[in-house]
PyMOL Python script that loads the backbone (N, CA, C, O; Angstrom):
from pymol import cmd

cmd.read_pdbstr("""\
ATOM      1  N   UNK A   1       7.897  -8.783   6.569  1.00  0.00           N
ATOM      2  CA  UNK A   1       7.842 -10.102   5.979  1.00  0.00           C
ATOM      3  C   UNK A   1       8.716 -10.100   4.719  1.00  0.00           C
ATOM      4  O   UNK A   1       8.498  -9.192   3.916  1.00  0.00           O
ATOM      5  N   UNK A   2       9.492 -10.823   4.489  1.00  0.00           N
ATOM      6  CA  UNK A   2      10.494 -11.163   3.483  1.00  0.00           C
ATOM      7  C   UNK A   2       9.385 -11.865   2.212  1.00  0.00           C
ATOM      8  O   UNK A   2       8.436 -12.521   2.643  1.00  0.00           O
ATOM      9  N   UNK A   3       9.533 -11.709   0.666  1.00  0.00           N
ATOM     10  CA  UNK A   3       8.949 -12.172  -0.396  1.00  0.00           C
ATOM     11  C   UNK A   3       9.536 -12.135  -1.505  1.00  0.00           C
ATOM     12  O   UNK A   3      10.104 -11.261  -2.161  1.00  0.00           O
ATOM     13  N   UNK A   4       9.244 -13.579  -1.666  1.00  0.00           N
ATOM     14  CA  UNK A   4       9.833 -13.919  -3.606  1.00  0.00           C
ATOM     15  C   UNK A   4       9.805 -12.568  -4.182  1.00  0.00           C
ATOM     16  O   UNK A   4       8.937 -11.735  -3.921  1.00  0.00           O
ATOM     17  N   UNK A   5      10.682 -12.412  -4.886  1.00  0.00           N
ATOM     18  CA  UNK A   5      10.138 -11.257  -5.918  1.00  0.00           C
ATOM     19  C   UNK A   5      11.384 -11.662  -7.105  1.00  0.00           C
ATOM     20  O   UNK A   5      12.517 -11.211  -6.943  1.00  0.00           O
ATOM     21  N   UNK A   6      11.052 -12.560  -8.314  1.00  0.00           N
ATOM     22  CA  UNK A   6      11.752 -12.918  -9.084  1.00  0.00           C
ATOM     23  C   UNK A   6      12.335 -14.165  -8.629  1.00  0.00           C
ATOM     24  O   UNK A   6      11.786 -15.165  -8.167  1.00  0.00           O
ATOM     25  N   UNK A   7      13.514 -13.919  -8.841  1.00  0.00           N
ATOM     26  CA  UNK A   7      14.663 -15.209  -8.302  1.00  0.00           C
ATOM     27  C   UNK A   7      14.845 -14.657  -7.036  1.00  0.00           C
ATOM     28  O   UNK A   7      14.683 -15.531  -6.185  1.00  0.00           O
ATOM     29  N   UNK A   8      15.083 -13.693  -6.612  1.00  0.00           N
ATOM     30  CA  UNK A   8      15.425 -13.155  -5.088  1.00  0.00           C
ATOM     31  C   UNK A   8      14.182 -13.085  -4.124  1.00  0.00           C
ATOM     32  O   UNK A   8      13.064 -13.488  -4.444  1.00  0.00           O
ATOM     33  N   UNK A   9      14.497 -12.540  -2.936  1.00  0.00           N
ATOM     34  CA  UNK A   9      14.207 -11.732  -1.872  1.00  0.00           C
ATOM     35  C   UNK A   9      13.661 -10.530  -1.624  1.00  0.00           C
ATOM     36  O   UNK A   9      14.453  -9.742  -2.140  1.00  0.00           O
ATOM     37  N   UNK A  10      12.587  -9.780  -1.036  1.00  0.00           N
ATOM     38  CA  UNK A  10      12.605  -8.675  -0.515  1.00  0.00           C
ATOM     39  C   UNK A  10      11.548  -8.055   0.319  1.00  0.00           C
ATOM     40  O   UNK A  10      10.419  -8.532   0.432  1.00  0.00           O
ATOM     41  N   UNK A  11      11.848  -7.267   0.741  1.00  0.00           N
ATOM     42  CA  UNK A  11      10.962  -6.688   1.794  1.00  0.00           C
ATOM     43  C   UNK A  11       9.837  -5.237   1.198  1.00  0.00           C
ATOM     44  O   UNK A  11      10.470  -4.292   0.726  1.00  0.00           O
ATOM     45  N   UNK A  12       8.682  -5.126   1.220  1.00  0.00           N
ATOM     46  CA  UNK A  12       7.906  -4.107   1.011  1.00  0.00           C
ATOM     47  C   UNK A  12       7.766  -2.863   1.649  1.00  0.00           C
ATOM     48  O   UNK A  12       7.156  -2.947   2.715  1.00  0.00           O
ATOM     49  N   UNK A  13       8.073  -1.934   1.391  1.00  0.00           N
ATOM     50  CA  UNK A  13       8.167  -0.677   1.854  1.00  0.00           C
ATOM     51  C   UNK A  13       6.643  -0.136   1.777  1.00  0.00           C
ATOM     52  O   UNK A  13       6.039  -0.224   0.708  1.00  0.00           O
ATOM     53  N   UNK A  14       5.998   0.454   2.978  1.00  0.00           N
ATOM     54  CA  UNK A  14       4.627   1.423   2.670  1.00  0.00           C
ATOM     55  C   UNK A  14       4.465   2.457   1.763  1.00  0.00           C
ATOM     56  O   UNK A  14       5.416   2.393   0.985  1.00  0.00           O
ATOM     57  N   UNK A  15       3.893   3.179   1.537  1.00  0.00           N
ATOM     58  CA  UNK A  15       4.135   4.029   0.882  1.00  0.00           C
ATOM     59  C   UNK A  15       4.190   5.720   1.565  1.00  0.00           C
ATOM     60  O   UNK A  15       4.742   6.764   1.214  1.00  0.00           O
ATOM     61  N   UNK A  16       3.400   5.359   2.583  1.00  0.00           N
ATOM     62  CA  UNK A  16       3.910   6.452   3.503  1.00  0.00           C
ATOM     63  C   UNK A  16       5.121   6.558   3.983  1.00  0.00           C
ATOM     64  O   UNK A  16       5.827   7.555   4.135  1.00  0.00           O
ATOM     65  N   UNK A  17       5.340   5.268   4.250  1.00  0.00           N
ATOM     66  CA  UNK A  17       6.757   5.088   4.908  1.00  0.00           C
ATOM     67  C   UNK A  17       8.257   5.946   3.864  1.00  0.00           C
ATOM     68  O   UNK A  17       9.306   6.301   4.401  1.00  0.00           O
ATOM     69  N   UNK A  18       7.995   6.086   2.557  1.00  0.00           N
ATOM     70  CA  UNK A  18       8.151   6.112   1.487  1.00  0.00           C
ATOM     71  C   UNK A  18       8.507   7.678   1.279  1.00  0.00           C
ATOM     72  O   UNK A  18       9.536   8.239   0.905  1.00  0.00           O
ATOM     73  N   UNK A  19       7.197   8.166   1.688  1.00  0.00           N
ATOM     74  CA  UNK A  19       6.964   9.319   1.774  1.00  0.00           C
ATOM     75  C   UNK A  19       7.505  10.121   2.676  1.00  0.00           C
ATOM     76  O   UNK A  19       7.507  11.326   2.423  1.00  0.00           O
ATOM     77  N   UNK A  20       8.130   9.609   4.025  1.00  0.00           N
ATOM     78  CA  UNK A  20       8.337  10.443   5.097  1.00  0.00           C
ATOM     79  C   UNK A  20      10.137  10.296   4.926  1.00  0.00           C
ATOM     80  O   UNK A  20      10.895  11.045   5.544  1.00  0.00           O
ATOM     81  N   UNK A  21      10.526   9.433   4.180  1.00  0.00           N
ATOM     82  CA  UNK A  21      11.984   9.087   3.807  1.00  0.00           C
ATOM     83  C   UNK A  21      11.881  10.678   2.445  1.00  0.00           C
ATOM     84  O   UNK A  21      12.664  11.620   2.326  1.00  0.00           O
ATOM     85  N   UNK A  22      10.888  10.435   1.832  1.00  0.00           N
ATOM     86  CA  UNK A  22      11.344  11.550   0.741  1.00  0.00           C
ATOM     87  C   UNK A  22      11.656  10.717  -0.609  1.00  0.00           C
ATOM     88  O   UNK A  22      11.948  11.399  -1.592  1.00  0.00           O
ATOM     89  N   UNK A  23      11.622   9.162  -0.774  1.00  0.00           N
ATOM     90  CA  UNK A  23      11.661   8.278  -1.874  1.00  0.00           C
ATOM     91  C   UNK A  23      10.657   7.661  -2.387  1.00  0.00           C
ATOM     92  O   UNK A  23       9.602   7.520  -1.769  1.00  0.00           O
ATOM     93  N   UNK A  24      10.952   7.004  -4.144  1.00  0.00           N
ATOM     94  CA  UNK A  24       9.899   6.993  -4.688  1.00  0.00           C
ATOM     95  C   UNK A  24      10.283   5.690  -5.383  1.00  0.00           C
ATOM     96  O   UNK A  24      11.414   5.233  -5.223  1.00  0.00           O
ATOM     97  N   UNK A  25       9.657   5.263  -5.916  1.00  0.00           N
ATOM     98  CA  UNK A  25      10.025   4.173  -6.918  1.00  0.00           C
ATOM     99  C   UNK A  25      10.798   4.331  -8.385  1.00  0.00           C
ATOM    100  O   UNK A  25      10.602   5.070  -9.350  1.00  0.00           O
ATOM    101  N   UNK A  26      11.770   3.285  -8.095  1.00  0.00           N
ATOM    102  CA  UNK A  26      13.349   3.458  -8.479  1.00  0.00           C
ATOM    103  C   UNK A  26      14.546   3.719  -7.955  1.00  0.00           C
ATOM    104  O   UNK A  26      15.613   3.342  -8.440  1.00  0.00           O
ATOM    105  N   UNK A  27      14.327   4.752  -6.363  1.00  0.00           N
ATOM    106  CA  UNK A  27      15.194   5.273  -5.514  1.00  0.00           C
ATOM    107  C   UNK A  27      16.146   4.013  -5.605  1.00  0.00           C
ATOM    108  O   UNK A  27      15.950   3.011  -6.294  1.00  0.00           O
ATOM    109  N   UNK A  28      16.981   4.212  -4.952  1.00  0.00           N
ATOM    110  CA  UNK A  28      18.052   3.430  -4.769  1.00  0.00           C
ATOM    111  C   UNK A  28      18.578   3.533  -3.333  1.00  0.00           C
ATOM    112  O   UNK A  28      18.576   4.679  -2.885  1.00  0.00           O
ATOM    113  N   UNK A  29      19.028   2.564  -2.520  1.00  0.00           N
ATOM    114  CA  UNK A  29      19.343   2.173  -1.315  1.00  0.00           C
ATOM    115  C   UNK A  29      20.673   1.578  -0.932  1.00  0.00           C
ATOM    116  O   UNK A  29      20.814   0.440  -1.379  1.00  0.00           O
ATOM    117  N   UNK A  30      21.644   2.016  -0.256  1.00  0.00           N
ATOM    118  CA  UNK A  30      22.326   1.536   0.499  1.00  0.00           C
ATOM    119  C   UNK A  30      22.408   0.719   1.916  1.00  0.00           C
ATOM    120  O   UNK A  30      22.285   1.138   3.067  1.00  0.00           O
ATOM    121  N   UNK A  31      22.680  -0.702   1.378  1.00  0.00           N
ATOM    122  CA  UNK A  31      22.229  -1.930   2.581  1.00  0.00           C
ATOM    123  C   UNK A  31      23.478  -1.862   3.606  1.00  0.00           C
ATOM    124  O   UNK A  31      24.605  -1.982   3.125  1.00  0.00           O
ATOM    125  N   UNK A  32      23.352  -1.705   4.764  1.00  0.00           N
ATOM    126  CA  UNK A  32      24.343  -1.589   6.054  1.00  0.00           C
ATOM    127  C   UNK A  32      23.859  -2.538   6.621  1.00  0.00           C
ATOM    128  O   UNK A  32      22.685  -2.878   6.474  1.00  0.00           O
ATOM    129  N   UNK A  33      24.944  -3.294   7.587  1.00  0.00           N
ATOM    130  CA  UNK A  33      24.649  -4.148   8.536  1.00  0.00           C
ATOM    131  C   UNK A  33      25.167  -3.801   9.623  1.00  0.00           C
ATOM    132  O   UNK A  33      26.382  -3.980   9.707  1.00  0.00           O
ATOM    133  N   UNK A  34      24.436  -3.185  10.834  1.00  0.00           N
ATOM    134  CA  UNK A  34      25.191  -2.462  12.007  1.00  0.00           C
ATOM    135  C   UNK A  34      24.588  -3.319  12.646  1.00  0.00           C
ATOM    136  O   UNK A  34      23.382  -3.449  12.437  1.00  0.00           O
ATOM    137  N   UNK A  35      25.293  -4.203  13.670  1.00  0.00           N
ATOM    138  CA  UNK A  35      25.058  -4.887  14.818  1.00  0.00           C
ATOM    139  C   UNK A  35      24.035  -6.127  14.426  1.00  0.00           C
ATOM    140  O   UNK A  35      23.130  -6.276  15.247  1.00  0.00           O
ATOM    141  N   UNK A  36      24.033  -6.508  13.960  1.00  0.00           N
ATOM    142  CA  UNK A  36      22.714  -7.933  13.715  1.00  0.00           C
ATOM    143  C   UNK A  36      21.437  -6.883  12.836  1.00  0.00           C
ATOM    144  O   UNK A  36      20.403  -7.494  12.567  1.00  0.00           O
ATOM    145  N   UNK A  37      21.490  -5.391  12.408  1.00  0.00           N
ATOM    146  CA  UNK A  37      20.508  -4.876  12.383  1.00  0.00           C
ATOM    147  C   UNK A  37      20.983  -4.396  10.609  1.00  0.00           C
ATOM    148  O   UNK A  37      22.033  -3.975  10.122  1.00  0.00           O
ATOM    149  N   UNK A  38      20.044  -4.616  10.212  1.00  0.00           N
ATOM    150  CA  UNK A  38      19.809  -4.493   8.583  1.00  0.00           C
ATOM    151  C   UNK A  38      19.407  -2.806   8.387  1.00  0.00           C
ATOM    152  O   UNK A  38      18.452  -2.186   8.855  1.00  0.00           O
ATOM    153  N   UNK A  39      20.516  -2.346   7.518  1.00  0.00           N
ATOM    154  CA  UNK A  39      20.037  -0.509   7.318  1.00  0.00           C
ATOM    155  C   UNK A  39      19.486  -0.340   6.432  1.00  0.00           C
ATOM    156  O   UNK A  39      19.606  -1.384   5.791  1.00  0.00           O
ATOM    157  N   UNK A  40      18.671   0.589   5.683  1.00  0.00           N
ATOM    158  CA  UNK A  40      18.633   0.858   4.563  1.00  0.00           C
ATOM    159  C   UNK A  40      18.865   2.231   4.623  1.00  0.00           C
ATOM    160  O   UNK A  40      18.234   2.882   5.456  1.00  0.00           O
ATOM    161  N   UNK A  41      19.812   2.890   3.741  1.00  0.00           N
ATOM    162  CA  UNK A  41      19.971   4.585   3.854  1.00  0.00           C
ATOM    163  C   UNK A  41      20.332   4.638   2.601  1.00  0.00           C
ATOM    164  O   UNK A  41      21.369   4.143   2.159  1.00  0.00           O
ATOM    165  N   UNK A  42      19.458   5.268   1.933  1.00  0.00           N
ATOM    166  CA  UNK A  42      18.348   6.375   0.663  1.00  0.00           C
ATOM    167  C   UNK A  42      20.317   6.659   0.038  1.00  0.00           C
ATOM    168  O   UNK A  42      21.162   6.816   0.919  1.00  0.00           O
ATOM    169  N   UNK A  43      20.629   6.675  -1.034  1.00  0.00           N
ATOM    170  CA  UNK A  43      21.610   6.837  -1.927  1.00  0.00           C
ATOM    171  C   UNK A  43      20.703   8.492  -2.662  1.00  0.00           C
ATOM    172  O   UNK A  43      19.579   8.284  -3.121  1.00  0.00           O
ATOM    173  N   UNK A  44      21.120   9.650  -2.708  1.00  0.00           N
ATOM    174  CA  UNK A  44      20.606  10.665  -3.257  1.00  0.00           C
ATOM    175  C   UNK A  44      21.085  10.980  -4.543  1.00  0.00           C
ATOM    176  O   UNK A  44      22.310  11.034  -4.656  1.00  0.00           O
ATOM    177  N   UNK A  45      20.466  11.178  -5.433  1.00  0.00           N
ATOM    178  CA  UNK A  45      21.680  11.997  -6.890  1.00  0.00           C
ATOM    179  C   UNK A  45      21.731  10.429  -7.128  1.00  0.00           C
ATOM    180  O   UNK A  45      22.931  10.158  -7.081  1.00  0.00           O
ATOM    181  N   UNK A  46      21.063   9.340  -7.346  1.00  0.00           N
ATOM    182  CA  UNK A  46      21.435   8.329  -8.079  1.00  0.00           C
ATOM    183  C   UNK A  46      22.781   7.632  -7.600  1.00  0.00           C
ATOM    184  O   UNK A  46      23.393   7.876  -6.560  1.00  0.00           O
ATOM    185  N   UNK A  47      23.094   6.753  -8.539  1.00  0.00           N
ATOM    186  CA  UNK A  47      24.479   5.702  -8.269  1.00  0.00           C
ATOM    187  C   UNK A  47      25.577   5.820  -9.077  1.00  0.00           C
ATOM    188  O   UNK A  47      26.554   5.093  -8.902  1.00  0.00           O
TER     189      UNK A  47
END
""", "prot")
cmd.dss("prot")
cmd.show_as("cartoon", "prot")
cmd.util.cbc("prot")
cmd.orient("prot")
């Protein structure tokens, strides 16, 4: 489910889900769009 969050958009991550990626709050994400399909892949060592 997509949600306000400020002026924008976003989607909620579990926290297991979170956990099995190996990220935490603050991580940082790289957004891909492959085929109609929305990526998210984990940026390591910061930006």
């Amino acid at each position: 489910m997509i949600r306000k969050i400020g002026n924008g958009r976003g989607v909620l991550l579990s926290k297991s889900l979170c956990n099995i990626m190996g990220m935490d709050i603050e991580d940082c994400f790289r957004v891909d769009l492959e085929n109609g399909k929305l990526v998210l892949v984990p940026i390591r060592g910061g930006i």
